[in-house]
C-alpha positions, 0 to 999 in steps of 0.5 A: 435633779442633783444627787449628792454623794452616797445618796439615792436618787429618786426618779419616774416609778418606771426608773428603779434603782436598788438603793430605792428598794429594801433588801430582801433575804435570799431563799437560802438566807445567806446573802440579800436581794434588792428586787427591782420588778417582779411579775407574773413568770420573772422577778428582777433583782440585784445583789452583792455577792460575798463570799463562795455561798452556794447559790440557792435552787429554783426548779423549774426556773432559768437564771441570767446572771449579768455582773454589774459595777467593775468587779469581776465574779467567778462562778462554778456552774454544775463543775464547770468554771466560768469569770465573768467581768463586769458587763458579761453574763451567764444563763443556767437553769435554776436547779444548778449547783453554782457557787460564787468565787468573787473578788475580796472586794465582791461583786454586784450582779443583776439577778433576772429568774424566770419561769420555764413553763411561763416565759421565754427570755433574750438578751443583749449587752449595748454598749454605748458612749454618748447618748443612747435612747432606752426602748423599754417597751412591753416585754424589755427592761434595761439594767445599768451595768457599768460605767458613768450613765446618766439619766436627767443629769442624774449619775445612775447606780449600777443595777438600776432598771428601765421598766417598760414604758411608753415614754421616750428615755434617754441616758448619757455617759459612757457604760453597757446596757443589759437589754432583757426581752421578756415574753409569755410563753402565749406571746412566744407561740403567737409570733 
């Protein structure tokens, strides 16, 4: 499959690219989101940030933050200053007080919420050049950060997730990879 310029490629239900999704407007109505998955405990999602509109409150919830594409992003978490370049994230709880300082170019991150009584969340950043199996399994999504990914001869926008599946995927190029490991809270206990 051979996808033109600006166009959105369309891949397995278990491949999730944001343009494939219709943007959603955030709880504070000043920006939208693209949610690539979502459920029971966690929802996925990426999102453009521009300009310093605070972030909305999820109490009770966590948040990572990974910045994808090759803009950095500044944050001010709870006072506290933190930059971000791309493939680099950031948790906080969702009761923070956080306000973006993005590039005049803005920055596009990847937006994973999830729910403190019912989840419990890992993850790691896999950069690879070359070729590079996608274990997306029961409990992890993979999340195309930056850089040149391919999957199938298809150039991947930054943002797109690997949602668990049993089938074998593999991606090419050069990039980093966001590995989330998802697990209930029933799941975390019985290890």
């Amino acid at each position: 499959m051979r996808a033109e310029p600006g166009a959105t490629a369309r891949f397995e239900s278990d491949v999730v690219a944001p343009g494939s999704v219709v943007a959603e407007p955030w709880s504070n109505g000043v920006g939208v989101t693209r949610v690539l998955a979502r459920r029971l405990g966690w929802r996925l999602s990426v999102a453009d940030i521009r300009g310093a509109h605070r972030f909305s409150h999820f109490p009770g919830l966590d948040r990572l933050l990974l910045v994808a594409g090759d803009q950095p992003l500044g944050l001010t978490i709870d006072g506290r200053a933190h930059r971000l370049d791309p493939g680099q994230g950031v948790e906080f709880a969702g009761e923070a007080r956080v306000v973006p300082a993005p590039t005049a170019l803005g920055a596009t991150v990847v937006n994973l919420i999830t729910s403190r009584a019912l989840t419990t969340t890992r993850w790691a950043l896999a950069a690879f050049d070359g070729s590079r199996p996608v274990r997306a399994e029961e409990t992890s999504v993979v999340v195309v950060l930056t850089g040149d990914v391919r999957y199938n001869g298809v150039l991947l926008p930054h943002g797109t997730a690997f949602l668990p599946s049993e089938r074998p995927r593999t991606v090419t190029g050069r990039g980093v990879l966001g590995v989330l490991t998802i697990e209930s809270q029933r799941d975390a206990l019985s290890l």
